[in-house]
Structures are given as structure tokens and as C-alpha cells.
TIZATI-868855 format. One line per field, with one value per residue (C-alpha): residue number from 1; residue in three letters; x, y, z. Coordinates in nm, 2 decimals. Example, Ala and Ser with C-alpha at 12.3 -4.5 7.8 and 13.67 -1.06 7.14 Angstrom:
num c(1;2)
residu c(ala;ser)
c1 c(1.23;1.37)
c2 c(-0.45;-0.11)
c3 c(0.78;0.71)
//
This chain:
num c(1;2;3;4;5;6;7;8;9;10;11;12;13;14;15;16;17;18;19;20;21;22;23;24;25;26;27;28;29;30;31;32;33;34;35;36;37;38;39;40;41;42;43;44;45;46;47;48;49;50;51;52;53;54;55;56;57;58;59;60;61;62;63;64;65;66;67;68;69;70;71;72;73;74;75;76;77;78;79;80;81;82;83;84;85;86;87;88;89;90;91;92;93;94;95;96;97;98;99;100;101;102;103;104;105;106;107;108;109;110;111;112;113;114;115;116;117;118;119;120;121;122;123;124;125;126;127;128;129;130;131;132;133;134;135;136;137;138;139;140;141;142;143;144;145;146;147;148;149;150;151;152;153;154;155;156;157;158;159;160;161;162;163;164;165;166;167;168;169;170;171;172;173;174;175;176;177;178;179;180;181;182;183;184;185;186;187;188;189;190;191;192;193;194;195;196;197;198;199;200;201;202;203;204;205;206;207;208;209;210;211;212;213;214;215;216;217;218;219;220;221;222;223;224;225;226;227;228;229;230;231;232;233;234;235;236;237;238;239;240;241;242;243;244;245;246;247;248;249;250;251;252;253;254;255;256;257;258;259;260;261;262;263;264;265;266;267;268;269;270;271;272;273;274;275;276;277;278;279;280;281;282;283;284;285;286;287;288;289;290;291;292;293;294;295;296;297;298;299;300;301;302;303;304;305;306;307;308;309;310;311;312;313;314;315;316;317;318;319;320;321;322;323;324;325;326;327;328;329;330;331;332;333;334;335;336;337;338;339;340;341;342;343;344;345;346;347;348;349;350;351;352;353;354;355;356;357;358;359;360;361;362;363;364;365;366;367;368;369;370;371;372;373;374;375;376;377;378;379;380;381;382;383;384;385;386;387;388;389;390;391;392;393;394;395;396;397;398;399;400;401;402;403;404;405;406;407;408;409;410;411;412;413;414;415;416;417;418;419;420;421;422;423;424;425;426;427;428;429;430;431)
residu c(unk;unk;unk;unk;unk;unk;unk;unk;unk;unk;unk;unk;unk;unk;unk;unk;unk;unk;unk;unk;unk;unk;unk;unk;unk;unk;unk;unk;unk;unk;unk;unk;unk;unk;unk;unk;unk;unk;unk;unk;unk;unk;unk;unk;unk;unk;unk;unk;unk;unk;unk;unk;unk;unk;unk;unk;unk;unk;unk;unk;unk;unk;unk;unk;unk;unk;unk;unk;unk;unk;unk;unk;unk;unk;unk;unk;unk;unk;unk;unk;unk;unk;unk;unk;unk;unk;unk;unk;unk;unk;unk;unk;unk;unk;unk;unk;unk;unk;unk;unk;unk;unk;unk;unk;unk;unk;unk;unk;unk;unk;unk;unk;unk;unk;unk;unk;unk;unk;unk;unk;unk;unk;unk;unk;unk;unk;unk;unk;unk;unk;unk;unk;unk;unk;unk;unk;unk;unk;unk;unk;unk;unk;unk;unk;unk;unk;unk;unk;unk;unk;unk;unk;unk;unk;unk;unk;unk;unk;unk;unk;unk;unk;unk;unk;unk;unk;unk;unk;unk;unk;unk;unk;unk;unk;unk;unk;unk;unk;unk;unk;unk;unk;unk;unk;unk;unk;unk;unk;unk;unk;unk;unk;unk;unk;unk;unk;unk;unk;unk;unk;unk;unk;unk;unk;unk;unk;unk;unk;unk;unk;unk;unk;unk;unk;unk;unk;unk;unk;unk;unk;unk;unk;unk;unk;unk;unk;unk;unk;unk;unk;unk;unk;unk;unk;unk;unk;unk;unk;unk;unk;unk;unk;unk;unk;unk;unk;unk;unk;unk;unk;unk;unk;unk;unk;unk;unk;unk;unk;unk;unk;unk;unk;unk;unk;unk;unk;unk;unk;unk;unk;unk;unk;unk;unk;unk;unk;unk;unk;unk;unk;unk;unk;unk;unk;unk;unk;unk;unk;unk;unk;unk;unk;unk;unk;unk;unk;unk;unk;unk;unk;unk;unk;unk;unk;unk;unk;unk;unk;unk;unk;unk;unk;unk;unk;unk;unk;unk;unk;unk;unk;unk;unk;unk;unk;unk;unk;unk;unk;unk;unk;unk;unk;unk;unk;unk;unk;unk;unk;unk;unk;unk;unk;unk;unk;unk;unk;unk;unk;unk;unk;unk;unk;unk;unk;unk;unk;unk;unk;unk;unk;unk;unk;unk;unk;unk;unk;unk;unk;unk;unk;unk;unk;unk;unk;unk;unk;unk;unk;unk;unk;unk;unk;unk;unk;unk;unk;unk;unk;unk;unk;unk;unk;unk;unk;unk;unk;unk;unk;unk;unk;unk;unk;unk;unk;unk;unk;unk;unk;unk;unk;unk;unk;unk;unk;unk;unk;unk;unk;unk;unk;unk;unk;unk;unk;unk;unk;unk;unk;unk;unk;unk)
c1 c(0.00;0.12;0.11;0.15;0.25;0.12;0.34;0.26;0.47;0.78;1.06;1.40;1.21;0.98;1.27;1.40;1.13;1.09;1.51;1.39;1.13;1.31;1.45;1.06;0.87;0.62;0.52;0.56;0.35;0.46;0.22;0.33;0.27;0.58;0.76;1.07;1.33;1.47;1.09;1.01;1.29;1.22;0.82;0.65;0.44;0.39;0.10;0.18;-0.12;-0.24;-0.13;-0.36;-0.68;-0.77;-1.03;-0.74;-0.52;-0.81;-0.88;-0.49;-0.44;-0.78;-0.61;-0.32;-0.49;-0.30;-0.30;-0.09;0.01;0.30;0.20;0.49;0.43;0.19;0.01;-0.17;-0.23;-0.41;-0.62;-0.73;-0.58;-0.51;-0.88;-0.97;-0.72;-0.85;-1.24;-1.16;-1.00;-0.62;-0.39;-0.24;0.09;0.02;-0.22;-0.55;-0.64;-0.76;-0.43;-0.21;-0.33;-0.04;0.19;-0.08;-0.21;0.07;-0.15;-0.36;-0.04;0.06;-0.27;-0.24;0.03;-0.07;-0.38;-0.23;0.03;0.28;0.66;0.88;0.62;0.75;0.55;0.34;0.01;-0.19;-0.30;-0.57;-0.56;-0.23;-0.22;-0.30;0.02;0.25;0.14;0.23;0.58;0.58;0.46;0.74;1.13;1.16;1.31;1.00;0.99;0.71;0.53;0.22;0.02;-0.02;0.17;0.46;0.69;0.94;1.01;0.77;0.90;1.11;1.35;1.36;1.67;1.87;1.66;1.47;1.44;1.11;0.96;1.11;0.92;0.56;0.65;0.71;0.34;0.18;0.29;0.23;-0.10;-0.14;-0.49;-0.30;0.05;0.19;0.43;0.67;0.95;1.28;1.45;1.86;2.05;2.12;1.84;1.79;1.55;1.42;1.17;0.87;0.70;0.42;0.08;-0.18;-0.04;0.33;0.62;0.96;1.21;1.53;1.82;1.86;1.95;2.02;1.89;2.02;1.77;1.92;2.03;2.44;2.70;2.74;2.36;2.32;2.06;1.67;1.47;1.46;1.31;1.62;1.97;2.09;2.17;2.38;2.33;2.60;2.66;2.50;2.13;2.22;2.45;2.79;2.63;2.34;2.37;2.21;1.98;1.90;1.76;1.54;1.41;1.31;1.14;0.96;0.78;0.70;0.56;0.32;0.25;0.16;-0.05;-0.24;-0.37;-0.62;-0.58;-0.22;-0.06;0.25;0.57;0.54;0.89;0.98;1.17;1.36;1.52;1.86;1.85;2.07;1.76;1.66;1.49;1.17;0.94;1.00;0.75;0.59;0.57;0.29;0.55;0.90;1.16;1.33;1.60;1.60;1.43;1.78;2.00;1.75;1.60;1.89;2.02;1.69;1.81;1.46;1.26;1.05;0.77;0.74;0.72;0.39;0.18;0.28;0.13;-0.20;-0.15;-0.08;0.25;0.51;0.85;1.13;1.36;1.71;1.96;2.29;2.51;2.68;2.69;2.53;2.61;2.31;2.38;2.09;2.20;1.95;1.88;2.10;1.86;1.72;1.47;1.39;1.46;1.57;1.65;1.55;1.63;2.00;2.13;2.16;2.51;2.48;2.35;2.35;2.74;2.86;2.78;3.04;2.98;2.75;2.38;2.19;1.81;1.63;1.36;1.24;1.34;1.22;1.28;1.31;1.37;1.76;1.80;1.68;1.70;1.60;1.28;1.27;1.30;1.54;1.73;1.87;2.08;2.37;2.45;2.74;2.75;3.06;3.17;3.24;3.05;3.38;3.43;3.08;3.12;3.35;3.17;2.90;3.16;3.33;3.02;2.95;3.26;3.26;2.91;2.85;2.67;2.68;2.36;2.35;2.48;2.50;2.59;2.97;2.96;2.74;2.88;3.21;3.46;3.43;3.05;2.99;3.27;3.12;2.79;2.95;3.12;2.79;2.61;2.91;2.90;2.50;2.57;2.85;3.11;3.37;3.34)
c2 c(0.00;0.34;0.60;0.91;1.07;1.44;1.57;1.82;2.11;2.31;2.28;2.08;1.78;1.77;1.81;1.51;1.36;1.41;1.32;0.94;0.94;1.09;0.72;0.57;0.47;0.72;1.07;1.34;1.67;1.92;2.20;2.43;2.79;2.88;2.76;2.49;2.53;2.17;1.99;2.16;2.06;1.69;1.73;1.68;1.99;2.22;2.46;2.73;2.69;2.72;2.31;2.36;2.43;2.08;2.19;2.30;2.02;1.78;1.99;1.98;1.62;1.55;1.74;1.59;1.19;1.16;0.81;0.84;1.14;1.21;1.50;1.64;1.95;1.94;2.18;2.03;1.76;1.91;2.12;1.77;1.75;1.37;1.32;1.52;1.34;0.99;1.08;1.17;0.85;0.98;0.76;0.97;0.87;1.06;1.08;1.17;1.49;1.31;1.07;1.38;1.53;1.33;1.59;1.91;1.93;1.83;1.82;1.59;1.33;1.37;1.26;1.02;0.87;0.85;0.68;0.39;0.34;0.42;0.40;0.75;0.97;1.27;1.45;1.72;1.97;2.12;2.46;2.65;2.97;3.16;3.27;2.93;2.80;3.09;2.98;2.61;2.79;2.95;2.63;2.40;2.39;2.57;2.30;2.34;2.31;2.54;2.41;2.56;2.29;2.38;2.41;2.69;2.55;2.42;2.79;2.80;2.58;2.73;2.57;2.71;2.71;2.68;2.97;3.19;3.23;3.09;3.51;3.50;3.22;3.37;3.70;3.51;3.27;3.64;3.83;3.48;3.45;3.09;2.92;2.62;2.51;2.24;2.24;1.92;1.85;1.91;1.64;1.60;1.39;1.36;1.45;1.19;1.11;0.79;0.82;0.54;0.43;0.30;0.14;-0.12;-0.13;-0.25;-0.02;0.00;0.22;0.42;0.49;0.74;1.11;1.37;1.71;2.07;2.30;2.58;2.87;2.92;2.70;2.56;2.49;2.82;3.09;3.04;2.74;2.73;2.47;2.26;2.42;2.08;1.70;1.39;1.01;0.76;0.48;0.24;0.24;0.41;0.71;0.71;0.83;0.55;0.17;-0.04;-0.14;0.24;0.22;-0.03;0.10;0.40;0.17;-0.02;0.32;0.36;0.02;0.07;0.44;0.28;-0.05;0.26;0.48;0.43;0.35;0.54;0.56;0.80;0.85;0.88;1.04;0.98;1.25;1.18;1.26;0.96;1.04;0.81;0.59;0.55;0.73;0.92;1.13;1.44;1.46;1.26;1.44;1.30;1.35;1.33;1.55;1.85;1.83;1.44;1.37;1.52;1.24;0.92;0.93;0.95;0.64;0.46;0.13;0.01;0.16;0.47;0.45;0.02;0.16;0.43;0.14;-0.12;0.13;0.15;-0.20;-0.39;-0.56;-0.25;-0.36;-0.47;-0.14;-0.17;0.16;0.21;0.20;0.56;0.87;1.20;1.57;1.80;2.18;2.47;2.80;3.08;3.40;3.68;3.68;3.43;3.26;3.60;3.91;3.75;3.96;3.85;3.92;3.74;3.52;3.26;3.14;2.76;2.50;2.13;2.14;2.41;2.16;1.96;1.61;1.73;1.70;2.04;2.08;2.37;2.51;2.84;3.08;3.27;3.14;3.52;3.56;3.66;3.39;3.25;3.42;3.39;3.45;3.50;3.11;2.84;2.87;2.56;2.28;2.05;1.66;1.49;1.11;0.93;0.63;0.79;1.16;1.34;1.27;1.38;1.70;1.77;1.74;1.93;2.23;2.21;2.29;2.61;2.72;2.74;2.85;3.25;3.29;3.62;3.73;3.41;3.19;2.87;2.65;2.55;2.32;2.05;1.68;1.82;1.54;1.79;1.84;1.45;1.37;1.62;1.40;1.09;1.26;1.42;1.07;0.88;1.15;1.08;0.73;0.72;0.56;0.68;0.66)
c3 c(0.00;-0.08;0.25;0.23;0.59;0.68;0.97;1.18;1.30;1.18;1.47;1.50;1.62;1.35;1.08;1.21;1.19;0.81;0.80;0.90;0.68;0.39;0.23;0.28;0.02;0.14;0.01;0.29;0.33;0.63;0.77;1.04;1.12;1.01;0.71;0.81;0.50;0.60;0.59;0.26;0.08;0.16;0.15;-0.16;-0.02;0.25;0.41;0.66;0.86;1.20;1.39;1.70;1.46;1.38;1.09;0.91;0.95;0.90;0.54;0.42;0.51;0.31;0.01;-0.01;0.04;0.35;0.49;0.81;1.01;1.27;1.52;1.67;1.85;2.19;2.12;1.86;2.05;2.33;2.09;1.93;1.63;1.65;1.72;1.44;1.22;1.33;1.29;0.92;0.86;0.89;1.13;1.37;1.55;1.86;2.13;2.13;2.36;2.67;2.71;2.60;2.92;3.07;2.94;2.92;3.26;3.49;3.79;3.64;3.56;3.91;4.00;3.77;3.88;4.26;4.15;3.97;4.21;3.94;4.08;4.08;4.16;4.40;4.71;4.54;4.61;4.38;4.37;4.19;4.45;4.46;4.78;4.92;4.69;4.84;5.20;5.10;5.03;5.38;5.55;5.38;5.39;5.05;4.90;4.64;4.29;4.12;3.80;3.62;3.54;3.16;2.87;2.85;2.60;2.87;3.01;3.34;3.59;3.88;4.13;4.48;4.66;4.31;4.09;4.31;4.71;4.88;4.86;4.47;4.42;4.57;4.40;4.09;4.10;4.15;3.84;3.65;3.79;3.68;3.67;3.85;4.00;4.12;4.38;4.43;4.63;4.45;4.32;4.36;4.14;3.76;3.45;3.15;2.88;2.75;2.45;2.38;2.05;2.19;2.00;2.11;2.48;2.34;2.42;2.23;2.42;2.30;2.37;2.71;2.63;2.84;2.74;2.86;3.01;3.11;2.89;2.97;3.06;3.35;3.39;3.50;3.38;3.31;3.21;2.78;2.54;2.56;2.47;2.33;2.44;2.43;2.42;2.44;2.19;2.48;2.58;2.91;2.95;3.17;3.49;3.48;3.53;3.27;3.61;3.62;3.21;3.31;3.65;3.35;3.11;3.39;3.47;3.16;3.07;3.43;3.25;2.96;3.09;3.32;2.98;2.81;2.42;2.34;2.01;1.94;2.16;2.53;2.65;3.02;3.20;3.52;3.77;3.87;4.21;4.50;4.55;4.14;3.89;3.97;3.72;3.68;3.39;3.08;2.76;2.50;2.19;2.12;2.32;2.11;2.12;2.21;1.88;1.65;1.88;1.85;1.49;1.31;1.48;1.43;1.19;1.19;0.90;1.07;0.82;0.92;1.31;1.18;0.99;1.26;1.49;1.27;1.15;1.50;1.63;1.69;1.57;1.77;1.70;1.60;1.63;1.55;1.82;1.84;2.04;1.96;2.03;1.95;1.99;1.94;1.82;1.93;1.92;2.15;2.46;2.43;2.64;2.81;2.61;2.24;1.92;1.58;1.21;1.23;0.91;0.96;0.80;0.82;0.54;0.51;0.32;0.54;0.84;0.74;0.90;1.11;1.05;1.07;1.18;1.13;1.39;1.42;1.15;0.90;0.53;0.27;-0.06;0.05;0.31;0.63;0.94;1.30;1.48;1.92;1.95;1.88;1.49;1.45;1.59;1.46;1.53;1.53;1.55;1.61;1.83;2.14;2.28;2.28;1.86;1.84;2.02;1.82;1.52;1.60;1.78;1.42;1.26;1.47;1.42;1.00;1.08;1.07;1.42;1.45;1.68;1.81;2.13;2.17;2.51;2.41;2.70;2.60;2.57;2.68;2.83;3.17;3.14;3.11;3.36;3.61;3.60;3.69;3.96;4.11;4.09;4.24;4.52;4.58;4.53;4.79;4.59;4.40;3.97)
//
């Protein structure tokens, strides 16, 4: 049967989506609000159009005979756009808008989790009155971290102790004036990513990754959507145990056994603490960055793991055993104040043996240039993380990046080494 694939949304995660896709037999078409230069050279067409209004989606996926589609974004998921898809006899890899909740309302997947007995769920309240979350502040230790319960594109949560003080934190839910928080204890230990194709109740699991929150080096600065990442050429990265991996994929085998009909990627993020991994969150779709460090290692054919989803009996998957080094270039200022309107001075060849993703830029008759988000990110693959670090810091050096900043730090032989050290030191044992 011929398939042609729709995918959904115009970021880095979604371009590497259409990457694994690209040497199918199918036909892809990409829609996004904003035109990705990287998905419409591989697409047979492309709609700017507005993801999160599923009418829309529904109307170009009809146009273009669409057979199967990939959501990648969650927005579109928690405006129904998979639901939409599926009632006009499109396939959607992704999850419908009541078991997306698990990453949309994040009071509801704490609840969730404490009502299925789910392993490496942390203490938490929930708040839908301010003032009653800023006395929760005053009554605790501090040691609180402070989540609105809806989307914010990975920029919203706040650490007390680390970020802000206990009366930054209260000064900070009042100017946000969130409908709902939720306020968990704070987790110590090390942060790590394992991603889930996931169709008819069976779960295939990747390779971990760990992604890099925080805007500057050193993990300092504010919260962003994910200033790059690194996975090893084993399933587990050099801080974890192979008995830590599957502590991770056992939580999210019980998440999985616990939902209700879900199809798409469920993407487990957690916290290695001293005593084992706990949940710091689920996300209904892949991780961006995590998605530019898994796909391109995926052996197994990507389009076979979409109609085995719609088709029953998920693949065992098969990936090439390599590290990865993604770095994202963004915008000066960036997440809080950023400046658009740079070049960007980077193209597939230019990249050298890196692979380069684009996200969120602006595609003109004279170029492409950046928008106040994330531009673009480059891969390098290689046998060990330090050759692929330097791949991808090869990259952004032939690259033109002026009015833009990337983390130089990530996948670093003293970045990686510093996280075996911390988890030996929670562990109580040296290396």
C-alpha cells in the first residue's frame, strides 16, 4: 500500500522527523505555522497553517490523500488535532487529547500517577488559589519546585533554593497569575531522557539522552526549550547503570499499561537520584532536542514503526550503536529578552559532518534568518561523545553565528565527567 505521511509542525524535532522518513517509500507533506526550509525541501508539499486548529489540518491532510500522520508538536495535540485526524480516517501517530493530558495538565499526571500506584512519583500539592500556593511555600522547607500545570513551552518551571528564594518564588506565582500550579519537592541527582514508540499497549524504548535546560553554561541561567543534548553509543548514559535504564522503562511500561488506548511517543523525563529514577514529567511526543539524537540512529525503517502502529505488532527497533552531540543556536537573549532578524550562516554542506536541523526561523527571498526562538541545531555522530562533540563544535565554528549563542559546553569530556562525579558522590562511591 502506498502511504502518504502528513506531519505536523515546523521545529528541530519535527525536521528530524521528516530526515527518517526521507529514504521511505512514502510521500511526505509538512504543515506548520511557520515555514521549516529543512521539511520543505524533503516534503513533496507544505501549508503554513495554523497546527492547533484541527479543521485546518483535518482539510490539508484530506487534500493531499493523506494516509498516516506524525503530530509532533503538543500543542496540537491538546487542541485535538489527532482526534480530528482519526475521525476523518487519517492515522495519527500521537495521542489523542484526553491521554495527551499526561503531558498538558501536569496536575492531572501527578494525579495520575498516585492513582495507579505508578513508581517515581514525588510528594506534590496542587494549587488552583495563589495565595494558598505561596502559603504552601511559607509552611514547607523551600526545598519546592514550582510548575504551572499547563503548557509553557518548557520555560515555566522554577526551582527554589537553586533559581529563586522561597519570597522570589511567591512574588514570581503572583505576576504569573497561573490558573494552576503544582508544587513538588525538588528532586537532587542527575536529569535523562528515554523516549517510547508506543501502540496497542506494546512499548519499544530508545536509547537514554540527556537534554540541557538551562540557557548558559554551566547549567546556569533560566529554564529554555532545551539548549541541546547527548546520548551515548549504549542504551544508558555514563552516569546510569544499565539497572537504572530499566528502572526508566519499567515506569513507563506501568505508565503505559495505566492509559487508556495510546498511540504516538510517550517520552519519560527523570530525575537519577541516589535511590533510582523518579518522574520528573511525561511528555505525550517526542523530546526536542532528544528527537535530533534518536531518529537519526533509528536502523529500523520509521515509516514500518507508523503502519505497525495503525497496522498492530510494533517492531522490535534496531539503532545504531553511536553517540550524539546535538547543539541549538538561538537568538542573543534568548529565552527572556531574544532579538530576531540574524542570518543565519549555516547550510547542510557548510555543516560539514554534522547533520543540521532547522527550527524556528524565518525562510526570505535573500536567506533565512531567526525568529525569538530556537534557529537551528547541529548533530554529530561518532563512536564515542567526545568525537561527536567535536563534530557538531566544528560545525559552529565554519558557521557564521553572529547574533547568536549557543551552550559551548554540552557533551564536553568535563561536562559529562562532572555528572559521573555528582552521581558517584549521591551514590557514595567513588566513579
Amino acid at each position: 500500500m502506498h502511504e502518504t505521511v502528513l506531519l505536523v509542525g515546523g521545529g528541530g524535532r519535527e525536521h528530524a522527523i521528516a530526515r527518517a522518513l526521507a529514504d521511505s517509500d512514502a510521500e511526505l507533506y509538512g504543515c506548520a505555522g511557520t515555514r521549516n526550509p529543512g521539511i520543505a525541501d524533503l516534503a513533496a508539499g507544505f501549508e503554513s497553517l495554523d497546527t492547533t486548529t484541527p479543521q485546518a489540518v483535518v482539510a490539508y491532510a484530506e487534500e493531499v490523500d493523506a494516509t498516516l500522520a506524525v503530530v509532533g508538536p503538543e500543542a496540537p495535540l491538546q487542541a485535538g488535532v489527532a482526534d480530528a485526524l482519526a475521525e476523518n480516517g487519517v492515522f495519527p501517530f500521537g495521542p489523542r487529547a484526553d491521554a495527551a493530558r499526561i503531558e498538558t495538565d501536569k496536575a492531572y499526571q501527578r494525579r495520575f500517577m498516585r492513582e495507579h500506584d505508578i513508581p517515581g512519583c514525588p510528594g506534590f500539592a496542587t494549587f488552583d488559589d495563589t495565595e494558598r500556593a505561596c502559603e504552601h511555600i511559607d509552611d514547607s522547607d523551600g526545598d519546592l519546585v514550582v510548575k504551572p500545570a499547563g503548557l509553557t513551552g518548557g520555560k515555566g518551571v522554577r526551582v527554589i533554593g537553586e533559581q529563586l528564594t522561597p519570597e522570589e518564588a511567591k512574588e514570581y506565582l503572583r505576576e504569573s497569575d497561573y490558573d494552576r500550579v503544582v508544587l513538588e519537592e525538588r528532586l537532587v541527582g542527575e536529569e535523562f531522557t528515554v523516549q517510547a514508540f508506543v501502540a496497542d499497549g506494546e512499548v519499544r524504548t530508545t536509547p537514554a539522552v540527556q537534554d540541557h535546560k538551562r540557557a548558559y553554561e554551566g547549567d546556569e541561567g533560566p529554564n529554555t526549550g532545551g539548549m541541546g543534548s547527548y546520548s551515548a553509543a549504549t542504551r544508558e548514559l555514563p552516569f546510569m547503570t544499565e539497572a537504572d535504564y530499566d528502572a526508566a522503562v519499567s515506569i513507563i511500561e506501568e505508565t503505559v499499561d495505566a492509559l487508556d488506548d495510546y498511540t504516538g511517543v510517550l517520552y519519560g523525563q527523570f530525575m537519577l537520584t541516589a535511590e533510582g529514577p523518579t518522574v520528573v514529567e511525561f511528555n505525550a511526543r517526542f523530546g526536542d532536542p532528544e528527537a535530533m539524537n534518536t531518529l537519526p540512529l533509528l536502523d529500523t525503517d520509521f515509516l514500518d514503526v507508523l503502519t505497525a502502529a495503525r497496522d498492530g505488532d510494533l517492531p522490535e527497533l534496531a539503532f545504531n550503536e553511536r553517540a550524539t552531540v546535538c547543539k541549538y543556536a538561538v537568538p542573543a537573549g534568548y529565552p527572556e529578552d531574544p532579538d530576531a532578524g540574524a542570518k543565519v550562516g549555516i547550510d547542510p554542506e557548510s555543516a560539514g559532518d554534522a547533520l543540521l536541523f532547522y527550527a524556528s526561523v524565518d525562510e526570505r527571498d535573500d536567506g533565512i534568518y531567526t525568529t525569538t526562538s530556537r534557529a537551528f541545531a547541529v548533530v554529530g555522530v561518532a563512536e564515542s561523545i567526545e568525537e561527536a562533540e567535536e563534530i557538531a563544535a566544528d560545525a559552529l565554528d565554519a558557521a557564521d553565528t553572529d547574533g547568536l549563542r549557543v551552550r559551548e559546553d554540552i557533551g564536553t569530556a568535563d561536562l559529562v565527567e562532572s555528572r559521573i562525579e555528582h552521581m558517584a558522590e549521591l551514590r557514595g562511591h567513588e566513579g
